[in-house]
PALO-996538 format. One record per residue (C-alpha): x, y, z; residue in one letter. Coordinates in steps of 0.5 Angstrom, whole numbers, padded with zeros to 4 digits, always signed. Layout:
BEGIN
XYZa
...
This chain:
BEGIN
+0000+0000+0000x
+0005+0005+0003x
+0009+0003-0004x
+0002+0004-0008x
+0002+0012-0005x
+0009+0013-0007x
+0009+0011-0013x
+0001+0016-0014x
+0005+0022-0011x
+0011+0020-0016x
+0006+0019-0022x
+0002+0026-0019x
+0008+0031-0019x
+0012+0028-0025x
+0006+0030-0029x
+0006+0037-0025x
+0012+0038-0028x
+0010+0036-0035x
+0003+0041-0035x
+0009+0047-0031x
+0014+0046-0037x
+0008+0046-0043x
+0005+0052-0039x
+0013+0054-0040x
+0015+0053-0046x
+0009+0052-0051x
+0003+0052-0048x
-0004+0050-0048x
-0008+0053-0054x
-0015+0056-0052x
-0020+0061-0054x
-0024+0061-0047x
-0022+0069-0046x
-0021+0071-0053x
-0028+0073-0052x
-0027+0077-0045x
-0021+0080-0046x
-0024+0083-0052x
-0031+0085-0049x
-0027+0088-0043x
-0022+0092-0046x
-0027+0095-0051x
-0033+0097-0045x
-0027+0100-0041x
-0024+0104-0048x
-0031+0104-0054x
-0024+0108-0059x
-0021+0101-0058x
-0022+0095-0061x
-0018+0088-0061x
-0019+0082-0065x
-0014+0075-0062x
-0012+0070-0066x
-0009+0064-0062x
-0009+0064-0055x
-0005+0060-0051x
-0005+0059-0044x
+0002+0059-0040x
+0006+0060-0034x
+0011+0065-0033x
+0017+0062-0027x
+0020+0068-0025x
+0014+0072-0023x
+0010+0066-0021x
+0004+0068-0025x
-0001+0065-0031x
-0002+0069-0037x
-0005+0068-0044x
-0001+0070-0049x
-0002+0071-0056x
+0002+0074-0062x
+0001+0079-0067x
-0006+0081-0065x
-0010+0087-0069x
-0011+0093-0065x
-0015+0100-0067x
-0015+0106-0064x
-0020+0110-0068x
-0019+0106-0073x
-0012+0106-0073x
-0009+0100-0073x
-0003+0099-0068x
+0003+0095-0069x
+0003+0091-0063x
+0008+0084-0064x
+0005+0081-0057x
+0000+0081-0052x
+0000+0078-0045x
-0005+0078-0041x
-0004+0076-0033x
-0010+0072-0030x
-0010+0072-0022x
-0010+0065-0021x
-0016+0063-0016x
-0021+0067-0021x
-0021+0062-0026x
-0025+0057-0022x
-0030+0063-0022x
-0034+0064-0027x
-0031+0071-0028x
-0024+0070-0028x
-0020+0077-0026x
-0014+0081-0031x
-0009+0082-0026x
-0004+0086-0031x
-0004+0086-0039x
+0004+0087-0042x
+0004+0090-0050x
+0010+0089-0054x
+0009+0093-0060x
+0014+0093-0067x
+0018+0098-0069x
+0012+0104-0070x
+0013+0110-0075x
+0014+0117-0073x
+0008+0118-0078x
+0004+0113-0075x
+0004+0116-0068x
+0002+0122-0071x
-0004+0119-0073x
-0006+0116-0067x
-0004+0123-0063x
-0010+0127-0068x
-0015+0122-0065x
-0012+0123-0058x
-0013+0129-0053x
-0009+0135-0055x
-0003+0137-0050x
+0004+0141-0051x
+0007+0133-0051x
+0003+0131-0057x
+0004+0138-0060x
+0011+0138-0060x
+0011+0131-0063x
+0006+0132-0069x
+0009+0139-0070x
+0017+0139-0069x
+0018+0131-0071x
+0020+0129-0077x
+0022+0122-0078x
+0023+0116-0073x
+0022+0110-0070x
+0019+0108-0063x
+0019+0100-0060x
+0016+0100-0053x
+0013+0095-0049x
+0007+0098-0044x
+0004+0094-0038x
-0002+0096-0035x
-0005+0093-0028x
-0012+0093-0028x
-0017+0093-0022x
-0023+0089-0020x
-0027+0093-0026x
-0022+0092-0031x
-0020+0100-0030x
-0013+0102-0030x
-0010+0103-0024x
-0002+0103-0026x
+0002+0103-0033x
+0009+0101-0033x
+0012+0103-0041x
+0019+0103-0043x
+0023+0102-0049x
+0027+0107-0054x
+0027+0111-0060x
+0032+0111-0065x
+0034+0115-0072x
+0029+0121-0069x
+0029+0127-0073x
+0027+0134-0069x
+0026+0140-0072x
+0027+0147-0067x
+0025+0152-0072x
+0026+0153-0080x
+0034+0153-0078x
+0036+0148-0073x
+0035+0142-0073x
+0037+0135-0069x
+0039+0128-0073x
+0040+0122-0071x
+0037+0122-0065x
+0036+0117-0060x
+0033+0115-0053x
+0031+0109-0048x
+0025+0112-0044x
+0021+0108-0038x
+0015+0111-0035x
+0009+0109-0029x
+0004+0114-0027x
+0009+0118-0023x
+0015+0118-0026x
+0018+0119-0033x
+0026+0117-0035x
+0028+0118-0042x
+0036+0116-0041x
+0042+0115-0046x
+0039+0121-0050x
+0045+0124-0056x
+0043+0128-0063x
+0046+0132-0066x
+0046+0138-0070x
+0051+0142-0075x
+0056+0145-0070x
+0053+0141-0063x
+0053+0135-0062x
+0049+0132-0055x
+0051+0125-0052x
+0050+0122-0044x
+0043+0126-0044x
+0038+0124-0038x
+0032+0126-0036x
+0027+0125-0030x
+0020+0127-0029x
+0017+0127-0022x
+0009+0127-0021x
+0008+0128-0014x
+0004+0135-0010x
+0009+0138-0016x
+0011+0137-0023x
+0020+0136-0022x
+0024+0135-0029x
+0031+0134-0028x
+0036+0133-0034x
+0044+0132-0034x
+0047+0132-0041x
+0053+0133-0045x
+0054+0138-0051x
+0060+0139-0055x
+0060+0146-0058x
+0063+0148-0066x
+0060+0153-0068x
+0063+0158-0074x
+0062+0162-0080x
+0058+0156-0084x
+0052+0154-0078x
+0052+0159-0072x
+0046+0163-0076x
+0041+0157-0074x
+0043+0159-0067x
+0042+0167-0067x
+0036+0166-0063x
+0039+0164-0058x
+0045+0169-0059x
+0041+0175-0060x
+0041+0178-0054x
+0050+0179-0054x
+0050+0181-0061x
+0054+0175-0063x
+0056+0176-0071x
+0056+0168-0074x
+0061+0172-0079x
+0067+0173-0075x
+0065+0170-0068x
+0068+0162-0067x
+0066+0158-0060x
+0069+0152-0059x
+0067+0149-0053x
+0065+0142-0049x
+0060+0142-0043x
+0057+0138-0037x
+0050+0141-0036x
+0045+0139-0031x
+0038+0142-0029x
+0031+0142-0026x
+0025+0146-0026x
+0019+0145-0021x
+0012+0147-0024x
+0005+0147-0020x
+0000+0143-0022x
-0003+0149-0028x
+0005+0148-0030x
+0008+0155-0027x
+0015+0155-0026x
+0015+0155-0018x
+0023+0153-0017x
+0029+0153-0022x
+0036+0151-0022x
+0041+0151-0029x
+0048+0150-0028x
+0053+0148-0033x
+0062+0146-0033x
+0067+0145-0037x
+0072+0146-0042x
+0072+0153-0048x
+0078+0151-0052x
+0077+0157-0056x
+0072+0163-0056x
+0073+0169-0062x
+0068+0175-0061x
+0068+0181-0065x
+0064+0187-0062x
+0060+0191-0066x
+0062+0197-0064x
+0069+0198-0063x
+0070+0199-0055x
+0075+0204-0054x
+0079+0205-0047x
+0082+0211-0046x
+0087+0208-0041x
+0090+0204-0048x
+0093+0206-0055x
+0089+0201-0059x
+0082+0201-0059x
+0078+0193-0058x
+0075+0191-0063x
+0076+0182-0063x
+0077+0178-0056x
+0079+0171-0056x
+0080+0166-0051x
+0082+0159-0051x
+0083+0154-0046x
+0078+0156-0040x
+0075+0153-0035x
+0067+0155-0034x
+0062+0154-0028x
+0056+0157-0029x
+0049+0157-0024x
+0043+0159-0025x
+0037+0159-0020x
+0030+0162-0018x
+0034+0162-0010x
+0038+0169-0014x
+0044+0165-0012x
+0047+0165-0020x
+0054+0164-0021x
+0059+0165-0025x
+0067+0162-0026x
+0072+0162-0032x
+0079+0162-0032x
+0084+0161-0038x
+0087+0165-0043x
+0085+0171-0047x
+0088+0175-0053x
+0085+0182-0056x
+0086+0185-0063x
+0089+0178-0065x
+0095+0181-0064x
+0098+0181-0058x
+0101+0175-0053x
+0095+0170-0049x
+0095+0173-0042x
+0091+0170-0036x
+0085+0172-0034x
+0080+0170-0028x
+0073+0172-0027x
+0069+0170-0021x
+0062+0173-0021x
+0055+0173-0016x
+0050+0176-0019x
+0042+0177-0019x
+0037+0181-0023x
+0038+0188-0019x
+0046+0187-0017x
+0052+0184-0019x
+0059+0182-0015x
+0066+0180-0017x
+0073+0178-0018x
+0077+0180-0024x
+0084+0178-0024x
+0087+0180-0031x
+0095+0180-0034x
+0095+0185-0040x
+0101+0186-0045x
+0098+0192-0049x
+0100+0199-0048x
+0097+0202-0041x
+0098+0209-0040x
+0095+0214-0035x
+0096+0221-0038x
+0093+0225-0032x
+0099+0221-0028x
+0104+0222-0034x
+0105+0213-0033x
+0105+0209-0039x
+0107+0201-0039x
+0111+0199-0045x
+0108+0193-0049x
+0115+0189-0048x
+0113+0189-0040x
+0107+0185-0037x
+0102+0187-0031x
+0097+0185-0027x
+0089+0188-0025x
+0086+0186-0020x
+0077+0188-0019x
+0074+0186-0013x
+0067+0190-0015x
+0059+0190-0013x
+0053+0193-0017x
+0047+0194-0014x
+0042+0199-0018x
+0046+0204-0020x
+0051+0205-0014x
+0059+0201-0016x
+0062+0200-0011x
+0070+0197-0011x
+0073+0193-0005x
+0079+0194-0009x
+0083+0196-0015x
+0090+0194-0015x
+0096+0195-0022x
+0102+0193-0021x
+0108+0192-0027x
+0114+0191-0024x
+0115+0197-0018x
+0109+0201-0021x
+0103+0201-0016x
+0097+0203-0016x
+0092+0201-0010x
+0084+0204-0009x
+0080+0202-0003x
+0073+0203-0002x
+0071+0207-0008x
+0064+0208-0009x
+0061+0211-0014x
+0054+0213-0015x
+0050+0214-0022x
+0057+0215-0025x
+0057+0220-0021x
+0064+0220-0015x
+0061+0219-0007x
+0067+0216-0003x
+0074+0213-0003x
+0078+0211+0003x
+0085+0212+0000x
+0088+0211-0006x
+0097+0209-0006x
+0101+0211-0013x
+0108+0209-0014x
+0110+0209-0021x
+0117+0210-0025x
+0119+0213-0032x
+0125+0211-0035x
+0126+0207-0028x
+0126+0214-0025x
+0121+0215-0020x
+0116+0220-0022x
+0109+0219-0017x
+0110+0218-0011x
+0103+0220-0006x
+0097+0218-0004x
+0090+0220-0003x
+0086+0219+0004x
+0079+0221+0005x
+0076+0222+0013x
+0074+0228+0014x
+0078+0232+0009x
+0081+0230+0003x
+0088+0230+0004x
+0094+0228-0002x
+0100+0228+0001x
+0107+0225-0003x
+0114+0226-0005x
+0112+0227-0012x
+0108+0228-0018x
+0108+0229-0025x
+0102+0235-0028x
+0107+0234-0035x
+0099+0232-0038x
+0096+0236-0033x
+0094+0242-0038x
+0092+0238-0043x
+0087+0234-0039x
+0084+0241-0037x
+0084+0244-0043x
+0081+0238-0046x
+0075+0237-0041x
+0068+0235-0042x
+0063+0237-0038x
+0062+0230-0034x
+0060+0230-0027x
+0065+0225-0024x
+0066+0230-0017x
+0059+0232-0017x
+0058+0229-0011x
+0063+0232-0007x
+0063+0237-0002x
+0070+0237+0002x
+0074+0241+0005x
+0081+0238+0001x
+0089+0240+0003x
+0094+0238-0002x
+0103+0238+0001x
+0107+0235-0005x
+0114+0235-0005x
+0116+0236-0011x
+0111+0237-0018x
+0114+0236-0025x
+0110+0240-0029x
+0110+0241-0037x
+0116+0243-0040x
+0120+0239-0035x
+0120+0245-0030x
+0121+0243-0023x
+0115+0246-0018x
+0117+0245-0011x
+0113+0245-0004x
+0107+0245-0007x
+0102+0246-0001x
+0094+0248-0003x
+0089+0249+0003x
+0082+0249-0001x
+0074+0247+0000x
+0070+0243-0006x
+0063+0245-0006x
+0059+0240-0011x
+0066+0237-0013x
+0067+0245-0015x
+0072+0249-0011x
+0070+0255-0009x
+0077+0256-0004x
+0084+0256-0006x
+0090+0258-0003x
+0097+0255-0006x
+0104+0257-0007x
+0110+0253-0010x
+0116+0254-0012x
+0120+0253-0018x
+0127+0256-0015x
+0131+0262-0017x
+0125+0266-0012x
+0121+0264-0018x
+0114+0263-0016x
+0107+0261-0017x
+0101+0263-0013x
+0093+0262-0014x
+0088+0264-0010x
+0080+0263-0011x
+0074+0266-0007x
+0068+0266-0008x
+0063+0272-0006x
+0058+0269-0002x
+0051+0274-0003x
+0053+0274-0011x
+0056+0266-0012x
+0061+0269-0016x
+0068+0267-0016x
+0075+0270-0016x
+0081+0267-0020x
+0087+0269-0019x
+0093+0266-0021x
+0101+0269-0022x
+0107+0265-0024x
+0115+0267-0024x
+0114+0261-0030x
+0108+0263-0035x
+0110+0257-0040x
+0108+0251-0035x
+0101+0254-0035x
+0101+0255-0042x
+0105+0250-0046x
+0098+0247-0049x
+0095+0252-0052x
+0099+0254-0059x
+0098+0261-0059x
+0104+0261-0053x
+0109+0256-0057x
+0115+0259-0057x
+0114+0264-0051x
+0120+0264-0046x
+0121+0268-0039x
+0117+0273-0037x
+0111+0272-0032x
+0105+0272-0032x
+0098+0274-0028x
+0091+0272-0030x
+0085+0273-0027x
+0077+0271-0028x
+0071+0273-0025x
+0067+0267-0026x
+0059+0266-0025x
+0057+0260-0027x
+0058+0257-0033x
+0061+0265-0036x
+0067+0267-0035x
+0070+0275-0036x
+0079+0274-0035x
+0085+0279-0038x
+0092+0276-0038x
+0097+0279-0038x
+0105+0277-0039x
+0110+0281-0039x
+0118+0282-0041x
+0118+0276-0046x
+0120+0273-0052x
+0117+0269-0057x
+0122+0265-0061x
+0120+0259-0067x
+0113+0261-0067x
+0110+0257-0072x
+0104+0262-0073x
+0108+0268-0072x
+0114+0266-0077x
+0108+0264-0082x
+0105+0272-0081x
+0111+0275-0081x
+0113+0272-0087x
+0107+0274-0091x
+0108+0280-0089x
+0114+0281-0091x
+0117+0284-0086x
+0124+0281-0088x
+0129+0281-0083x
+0123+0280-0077x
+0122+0273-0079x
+0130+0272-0079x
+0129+0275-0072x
+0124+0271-0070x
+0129+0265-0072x
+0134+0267-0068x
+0134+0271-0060x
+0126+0271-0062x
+0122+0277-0062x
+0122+0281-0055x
+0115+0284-0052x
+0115+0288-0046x
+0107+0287-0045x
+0101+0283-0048x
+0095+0283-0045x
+0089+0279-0047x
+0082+0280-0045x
+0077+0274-0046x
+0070+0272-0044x
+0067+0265-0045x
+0061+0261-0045x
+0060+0254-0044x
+0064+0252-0051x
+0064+0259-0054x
+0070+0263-0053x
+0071+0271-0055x
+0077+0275-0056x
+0075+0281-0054x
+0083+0285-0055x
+0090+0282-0055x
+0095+0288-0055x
+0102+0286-0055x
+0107+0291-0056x
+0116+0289-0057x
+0121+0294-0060x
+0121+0290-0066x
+0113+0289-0067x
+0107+0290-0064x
+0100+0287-0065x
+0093+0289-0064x
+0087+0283-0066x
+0081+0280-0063x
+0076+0274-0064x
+0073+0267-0062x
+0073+0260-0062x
+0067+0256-0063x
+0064+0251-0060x
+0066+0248-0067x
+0073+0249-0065x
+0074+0254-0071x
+0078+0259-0070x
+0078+0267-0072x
+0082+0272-0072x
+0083+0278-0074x
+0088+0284-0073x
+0092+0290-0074x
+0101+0289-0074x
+0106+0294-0075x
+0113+0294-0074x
+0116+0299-0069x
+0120+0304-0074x
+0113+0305-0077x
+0110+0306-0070x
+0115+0310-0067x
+0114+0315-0073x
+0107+0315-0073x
+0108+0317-0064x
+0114+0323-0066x
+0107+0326-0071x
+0102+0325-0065x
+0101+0332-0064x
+0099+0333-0073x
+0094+0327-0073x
+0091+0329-0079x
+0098+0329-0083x
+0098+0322-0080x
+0091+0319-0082x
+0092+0323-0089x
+0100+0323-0091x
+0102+0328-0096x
+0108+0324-0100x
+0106+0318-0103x
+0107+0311-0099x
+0108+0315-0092x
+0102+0312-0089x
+0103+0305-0090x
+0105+0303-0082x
+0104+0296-0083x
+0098+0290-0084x
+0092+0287-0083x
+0091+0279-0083x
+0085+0275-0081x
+0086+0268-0079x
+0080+0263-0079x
+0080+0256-0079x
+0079+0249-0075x
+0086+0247-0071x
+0092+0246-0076x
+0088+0248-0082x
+0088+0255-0081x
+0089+0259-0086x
+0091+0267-0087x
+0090+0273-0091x
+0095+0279-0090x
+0092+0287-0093x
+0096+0292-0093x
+0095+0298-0088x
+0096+0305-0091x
+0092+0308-0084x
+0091+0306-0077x
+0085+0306-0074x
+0084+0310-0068x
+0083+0305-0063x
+0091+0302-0065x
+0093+0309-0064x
+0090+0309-0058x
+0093+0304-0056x
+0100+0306-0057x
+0099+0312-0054x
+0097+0308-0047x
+0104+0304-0048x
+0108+0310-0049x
+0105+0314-0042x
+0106+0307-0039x
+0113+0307-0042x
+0114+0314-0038x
């Protein structure tokens, strides 16, 4: 009996593991829910229909599970058929002994499905940005997927599982850029989306590595990670210029080489606001060439820059909703296409409203600060350091250093607010020329402004003054200021020591000076400034032992040597009334003065002015000026050899217009001896008697001056009474 039984189990379990192995393997064939399946997936969905072929019954080991499969079934979606390779339909197991058996999960495996025939159904399916973007921007493709769909007890979707890949994908961005050959494996369930291994390429970029994660949960998170590897040029940057509008970038002349990591996230609401962002991207520009649109023009450098280029930089950059946006580069650079590659690094915080920075920069092109007479050659190289914040409309600089070699320039706290000058609190200069120290001071602000040093080199100082616009750079600056220098080299290699100034800046204006300097050999400079409280108006004035230190850019004195000189003005406002005077000097190689001379063919006056030059025991200017208007209104000169009566003005157009009256001193002195017959004069009985000398004119725009000479057979009263007042001085 006991054999009997063993022999029953044996027989039991060897037929156990046959049916197991058929339901394995091939399976049993049968029709019984061909029916159910049919009716069950069309009363869930009415657009769907489905027509089974053979169906058979098996077993799947690895989940332990029964399931129907059938191949090749005839699947619609509004009358579209779908390609599906395979169908599996998992029974719950206790449910075939009912008389309704349960579908715990259906698994579709398709073919490959056609861009085109994926279009097809998406018309037919409800309208969404996904399937707009697939129906307008994909051209050509192949997607193969296997979808699962858990079904609950009344046959209703409760979860879905689909993955699969997508292969030789064409993608169209606008009419220029397009994207070939682009590939992706994707999984998806009801909260999460994966597309991984993505990579396309287009011309002048190439994506590879490409991942991207969305999460459905309260909020809609997306993150994406992806490599690009960046080739643009003149023949396929035009496809980007919608996205390179906003920095001008010019496809003709601009060149980017680069290869970069990118990763970032967006988290939308459930409308699909933006509530949360964040972008950050690293890696390598092998080059970068930029030509601006405009030609950028530092008055600090010789050349203007026109092309930047860069090579070999590392970037890091970040972008966030948190307004915690970063940015890192680091390599080489060039500028003009001409010079050496110099470091640079540049590391920046930023937001909408403010911006804050470290910019560490070597530079071999020419620098040269005029106001301070500096100038770096192109065979040395320096480095400049910015340490910066913007925020609105108010800069403020942590610091700025220069340094070439023993040349040293340091700024601290400089604070700037509309471009307007509020503060610093100090600033050091040392620099050389021809390794001859020529600055040496520093500038400290507290309560009053005060400059103190060993030296400081004005060679340019008047030609920045003459040449000043009407910026506001000190508009913001009401102080009183004290300025002790040691030693001051002005133009013309004079030497101006002890310098002291005590003054009040009101509106960055001064509205107090007193100073005093000495250039040695009791020759001295004084200037004084006061301002008339009740009526605003302002006294200048200003003598000199030396005038050709205060002269020396203006080309009406070229050619002046000693004598002194004393100028005043009364200023109001943005009019000035002034008289120069200048007394005992000489001018010699005069350009202008030899050329008239010349014309006037006064013979051995234009040798003279070759040789010891032209003696004048007086010159007196008077002149008013308005803003860029500048009226002569006399200039009478007078010298034992010649002298000059003349007037007119300089326009805002900087053409200048002069005329006047020049006589030699043989005919001035013979017209003075005939003062008491004054009409003998005016009316000269014998024939050339009268012709005492000329009248000239003088017009034109700087260097392009010209000059008409007329002989004179009369003087006017004015001239004589001019002359007249010179002899009463003389006496």
């Amino acid at each position: 009996m006991k054999k009997a039984l063993n022999s029953f189990f044996i027989l039991i379990l060897l037929l156990l593991i046959l049916i197991i192995s058929i339901l394995a393997t091939t399976g049993i064939e049968t029709n019984k829910f061909n029916q159910i399946i049919s009716d069950k997936i069309n009363e869930n969905n009415k657009a769907v229909s489905i027509e089974l072929k053979k169906i058979k019954f098996k077993i799947d080991i690895k989940n332990l599970s029964l399931f129907l499969n059938t191949d090749d079934p005839k699947l619609k979606y509004e009358n579209q058929i779908l390609p599906i390779k395979n169908i599996k339909v998992y029974l719950d197991f206790t449910s075939l002994f009912q008389s309704k058996p349960n579908i715990e999960k259906i698994s579709l495996d398709s073919n490959e499905i056609s861009v085109e025939q994926l279009k097809k159904i998406l018309i037919k399916s409800k309208p969404s940005n996904f399937n707009s973007f697939i129906l307008n921007n994909i051209n050509k493709g192949i997607i193969k997927t296997n979808l699962e769909l858990y079904l609950d007890d009344n046959f209703k979707i409760k979860n879905y599982i689909a993955k699969g890949e997508g292969y030789k994908i064409k993608v169209k961005i606008n009419k220029n850029l397009k994207f070939e050959n682009t590939k992706f494996n994707f999984f998806a369930d009801q909260s999460d989306i994966l597309v991984k291994n993505i990579s396309s390429k287009s011309k002048g970029l190439i994506i590879n590595d490409g991942n991207i994660q969305l999460q459905k949960n309260e909020n809609i998170r997306i993150r994406s990670n992806f490599t690009t590897e960046i080739n643009l040029n003149k023949t396929n940057s035009e496809n980007y210029l919608f996205l390179l509008k906003k920095i001008n970038y010019n496809p003709n002349h601009n060149i980017l080489k680069a290869k970069l990591n990118h990763n970032l996230e967006f988290i939308f609401d459930k409308t699909f606001k933006v509530i949360n962002y964040d972008y950050r991207n690293n890696g390598k520009v092998d080059e970068l060439v930029y030509k601006l649109n405009k030609n950028f023009n530092p008055q600090i450098f010789d050349n203007e820059i026109s092309l930047i280029k860069i090579k070999n930089s590392n970037l890091n950059f970040g972008y966030n909703s948190e307004k915690t946006n970063t940015f890192q580069i680091s390599g080489l650079y060039q500028v003009n296409d001409k010079d050496d590659f110099n470091n640079y690094k540049i590391e920046a915080s930023f937001s909408d409203k403010s911006l804050t920075s470290d910019l560490e920069i070597e530079i071999s092109e020419i620098f040269n600060l005029e106001i301070i007479n500096y100038r770096k050659t192109k065979d040395k190289k320096a480095n400049i350091n910015l340490k910066f914040k913007k925020k609105d409309n108010d800069l403020y600089f942590d610091q700025i250093k220069y340094q070439e070699e023993n040349n040293l320039i340091l700024i601290n706290d400089l604070r700037f607010l509309n471009n307007s000058f509020i503060s610093l609190k100090n600033l050091k200069v040392k620099t050389f020329n021809r390794d001859k120290l020529n600055n040496d001071f520093s500038v400290n602000f507290s309560k009053i402004i005060n400059v103190q040093g060993k030296k400081f080199d004005a060679e340019n100082l008047n030609k920045l003054i003459k040449e000043k616009s009407n910026n506001k750079f000190l508009e913001k600056i009401s102080k009183d200021i004290k300025i002790e220098i040691t030693e001051i080299k002005t133009p013309l290699s004079k030497q101006l020591g002890n310098f002291r100034l005590i003054g009040s800046l009101k509106k960055g204006e001064f509205t107090k000076v007193s100073s005093k300097g000495d250039f040695g050999n009791d020759k001295f400079l004084d200037i004084t400034l006061k301002t008339d409280k009740d009526n605003k108006k302002k006294f200048l004035e200003i003598y000199s032992d030396l005038p050709q230190p205060l002269l020396s850019e203006y080309s009406f004195f070229k050619g002046l040597s000693g004598g002194n000189i004393m100028f005043s003005s009364i200023i109001e406002g943005k009019t000035a009334d002034s008289k120069l005077i200048i007394e005992d000097f000489k001018i010699v190689n005069a350009p202008a003065v030899v050329k008239l001379l010349s014309l006037a063919d006064f013979g051995g006056l234009a040798d003279l002015a070759e040789g010891e030059g032209l003696s004048f025991q007086k010159m007196e200017i008077v002149m008013s000026s308005d803003e860029n208007f500048l009226k002569l209104e006399e200039l009478y000169a007078v010298g034992p050899s010649i002298s000059v009566l003349m007037d007119g003005y300089k326009d805002a157009n900087n053409i200048t217009s002069l005329r006047g009256t020049l006589v030699p001193a043989k005919n001035l002195n013979k017209l003075l001896s005939k003062i008491p017959v004054i009409g003998n004069i005016i009316i000269p009985k014998e024939t050339g008697e009268g012709l005492f000398g000329v009248s000239f004119k003088m017009k034109g725009p700087p260097g392009k001056i010209k000059t008409t000479i007329n002989p004179l057979k009369t003087l006017t009263p004015r001239f004589i009474t001019k002359a007249l007042e010179k002899v009463k001085g003389a006496k």
